[in-house]
N, C-alpha and C positions, 0 to 999 in steps of 0.2 A: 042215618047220617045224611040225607036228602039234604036238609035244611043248609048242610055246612059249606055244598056248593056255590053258592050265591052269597052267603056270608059277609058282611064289610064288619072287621070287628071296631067297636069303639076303644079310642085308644087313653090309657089311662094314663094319669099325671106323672108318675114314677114307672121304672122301670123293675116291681116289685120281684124277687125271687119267689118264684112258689116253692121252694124248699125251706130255707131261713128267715125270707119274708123281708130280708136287708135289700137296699135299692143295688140295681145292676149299671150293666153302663152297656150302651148299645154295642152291636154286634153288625146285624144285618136284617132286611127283609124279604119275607120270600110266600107267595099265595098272599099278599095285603099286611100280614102279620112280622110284628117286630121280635125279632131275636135277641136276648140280652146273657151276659155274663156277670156273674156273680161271683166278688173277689172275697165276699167274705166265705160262703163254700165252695168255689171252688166249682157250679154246674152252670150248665147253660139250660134258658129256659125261652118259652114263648111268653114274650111279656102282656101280651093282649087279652081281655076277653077270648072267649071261643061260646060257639054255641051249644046249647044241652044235644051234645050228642048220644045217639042211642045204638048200642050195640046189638043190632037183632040180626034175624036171618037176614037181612040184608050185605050185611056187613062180610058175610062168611058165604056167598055166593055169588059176588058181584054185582049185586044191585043196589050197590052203594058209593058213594064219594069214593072209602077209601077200602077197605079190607080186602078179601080174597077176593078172588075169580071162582074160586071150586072147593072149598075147603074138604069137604066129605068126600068130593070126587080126590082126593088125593090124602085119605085118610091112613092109607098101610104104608108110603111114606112119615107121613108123620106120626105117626105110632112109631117107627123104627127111630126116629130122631130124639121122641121122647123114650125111648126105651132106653138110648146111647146116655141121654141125662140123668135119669133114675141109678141108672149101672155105676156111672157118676159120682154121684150124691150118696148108694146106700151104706159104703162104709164110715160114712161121717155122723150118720144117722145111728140116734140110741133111742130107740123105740121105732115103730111099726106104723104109725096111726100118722098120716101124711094129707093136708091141706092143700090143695092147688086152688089158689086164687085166678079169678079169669079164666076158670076151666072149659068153656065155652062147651063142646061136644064133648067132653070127658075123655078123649085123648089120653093126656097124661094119665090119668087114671088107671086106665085099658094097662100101661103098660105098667107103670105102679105094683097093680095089682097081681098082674103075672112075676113081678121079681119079689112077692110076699109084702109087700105092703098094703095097709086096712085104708085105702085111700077116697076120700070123700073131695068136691069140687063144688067153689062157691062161685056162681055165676047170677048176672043179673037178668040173662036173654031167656025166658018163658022157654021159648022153641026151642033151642038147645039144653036147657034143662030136662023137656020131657021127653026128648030124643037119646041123651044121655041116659034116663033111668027103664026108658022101655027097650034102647036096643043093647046096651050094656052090661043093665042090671045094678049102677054105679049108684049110690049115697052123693045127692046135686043138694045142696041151699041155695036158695034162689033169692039172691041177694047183692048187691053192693060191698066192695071191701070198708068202704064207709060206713054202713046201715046194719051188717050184719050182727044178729045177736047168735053170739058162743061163747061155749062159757068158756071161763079162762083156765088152762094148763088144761086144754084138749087135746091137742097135737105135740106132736115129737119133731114132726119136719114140713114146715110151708114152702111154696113154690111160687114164684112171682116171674112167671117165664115168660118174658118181654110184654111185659103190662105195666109195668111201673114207668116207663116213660107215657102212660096215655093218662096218667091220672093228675088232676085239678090239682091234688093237695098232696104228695105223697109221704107227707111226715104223718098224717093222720091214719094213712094206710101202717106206715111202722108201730104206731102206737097202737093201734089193733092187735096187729101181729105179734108182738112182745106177748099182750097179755094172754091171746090165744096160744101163746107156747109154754110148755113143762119147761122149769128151773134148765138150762144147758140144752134148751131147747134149740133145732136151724132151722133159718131160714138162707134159702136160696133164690137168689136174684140172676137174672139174665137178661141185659140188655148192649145195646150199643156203647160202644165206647170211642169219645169225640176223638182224644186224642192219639186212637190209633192209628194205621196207614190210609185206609180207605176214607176214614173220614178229614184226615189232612190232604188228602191228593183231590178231594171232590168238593169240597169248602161247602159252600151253601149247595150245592147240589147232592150233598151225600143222602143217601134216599129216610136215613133215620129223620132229618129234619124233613117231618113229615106234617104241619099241621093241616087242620085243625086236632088233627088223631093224635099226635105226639109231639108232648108239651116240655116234657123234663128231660134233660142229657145230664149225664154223669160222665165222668174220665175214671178209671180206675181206683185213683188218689181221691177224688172226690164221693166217688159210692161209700169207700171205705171209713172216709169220715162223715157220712151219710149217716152209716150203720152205727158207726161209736158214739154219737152221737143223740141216739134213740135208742139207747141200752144193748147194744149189741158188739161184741169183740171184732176186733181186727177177723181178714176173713180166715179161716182154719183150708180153705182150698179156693184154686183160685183155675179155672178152664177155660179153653179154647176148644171146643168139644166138633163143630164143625156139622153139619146138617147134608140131608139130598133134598133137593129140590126139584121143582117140576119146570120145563120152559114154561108152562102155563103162565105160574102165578112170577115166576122170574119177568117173563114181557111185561104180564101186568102191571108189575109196581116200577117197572122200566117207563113204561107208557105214563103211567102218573106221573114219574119224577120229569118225564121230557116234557107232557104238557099236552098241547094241541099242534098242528101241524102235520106234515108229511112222515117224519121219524115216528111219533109220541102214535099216530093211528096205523101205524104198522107194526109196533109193535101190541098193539090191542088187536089187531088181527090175528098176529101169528100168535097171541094166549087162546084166541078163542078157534083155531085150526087143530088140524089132527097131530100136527106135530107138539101139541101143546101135554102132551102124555109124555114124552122123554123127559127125562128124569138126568140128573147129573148132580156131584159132590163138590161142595162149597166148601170148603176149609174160613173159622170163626178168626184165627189171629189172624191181626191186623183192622178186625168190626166191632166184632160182639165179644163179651165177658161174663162167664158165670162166673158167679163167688159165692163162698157156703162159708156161713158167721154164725155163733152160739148168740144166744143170748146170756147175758152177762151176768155177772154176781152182783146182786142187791150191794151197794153200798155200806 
């Protein structure tokens, strides 16, 4: 994601949605990039170019624009978060055999598979794929939620756990996803939500408007007709599930959101200091939304 530093995106004629594809009407700008809303669904998106970003180790150890500071170094935290999801998720689940899209390190997986599910992870980063199957032992495809080939009515339960706001096209990811699911098949979504508290108190600074990393926002109302929209029912469950976190990567994406200056490289210090190992409990309402939706009945 090097490239995305320096970045100036060209700006295009319309303010297209990249969910519906209908013109938006401005919003705001913020990192060069224009913000737009979309009255006909309902999301907010980045109306601009962005560059071909690449999700490698970089990304997941801080050698990059945006992602982690330590991703691995803060693994049995987030094993525990995804454990809390899964725990979740598995009474909505009818069948066993569970898809994590964006599975980067197999995480999700790790925990997946300790609550009996046959869980497999489709990622595009090489290094964390073969880090995923050598230290794991985890079922990785090594692919694009876009590119990938599976055959259809493979999985029982997919997972889109805060990835579908980084994706160019994410109706094309739903269309995937249908056909990779069994008849009454879920899928489960977790991302930000615009119009909860945090993201109203923080306006353009709320940390989800994040680009060039994160392109698409949804509100609640809008995922939902996201999902019905692309063959999939109102949601069947709807969380606020709440996460721990590290000061580490807490400063970090503090430091990004501030920017440059006095605040924005103190708090890149204290991510990369000893105190950067404390650990502490965020509560989801009021940010982020999980929702778990069947896919629908054929027509």
């Amino acid at each position: 994601m090097e490239a995305a530093r320096d970045y100036a995106p060209p700006e295009r004629a319309q303010l297209l949605c990249r969910v519906c594809g209908e013109p938006g009407r401005s919003l705001f700008s913020k990192r060069g990039y224009r913000f737009a809303a979309c009255d006909a669904c309902g999301c907010r998106f980045v109306a601009d170019d962005v560059p071909g970003l690449v999700y490698d180790e970089g990304y997941f150890d801080g050698n990059s624009f945006g992602g982690y500071p330590a991703y691995l170094r803060d693994r049995e935290l987030i094993v525990e978060n995804f454990a809390r999801r899964v725990r979740w998720l598995a009474p909505h689940a009818r069948g066993r055999r569970l898809l994590d899209v964006g599975a980067a390190y197999g995480l999700l997986l790790e925990a997946a598979r300790d609550h009996g599910f046959e869980a497999t992870g489709l990622e595009p980063a090489s290094a964390c794929v073969a880090w995923a199957r050598r230290e794991l032992g985890v079922a990785m495809v090594e692919a694009t939620v876009e590119d990938a080939a599976i055959e259809p009515g493979s999985f029982d339960v997919v997972t889109l756990m805060d990835v579908i706001e980084h994706l160019v096209d994410p109706s094309v990811a739903l269309r995937n996803i249908r056909r990779w699911l069994r008849p009454d098949g879920l899928l489960v979504i977790e991302t930000g939500d615009f119009e909860a508290l945090l993201a109203r108190v923080c306006g353009r600074g709320w940390y989800y408007y994040d680009p060039p990393q994160h392109l698409t926002y949804f509100s609640r109302a809008s995922l939902t007709s996201f999902l019905e929209c692309h063959g999939f029912t109102a949601p069947c469950a709807v969380g606020h599930l709440g996460r721990s976190v590290s000061l580490r990567n807490f400063a970090h994406q503090l430091g990004r959101s501030l920017g440059g200056g006095l605040l924005g490289n103190a708090c890149r210090g204290l991510a990369a200091s000893r105190l950067g190992t404390v650990r502490f409990d965020v509560p989801d309402r009021g940010n982020v939304v999980a929702v778990a939706a069947r896919v629908a009945p054929e027509a």
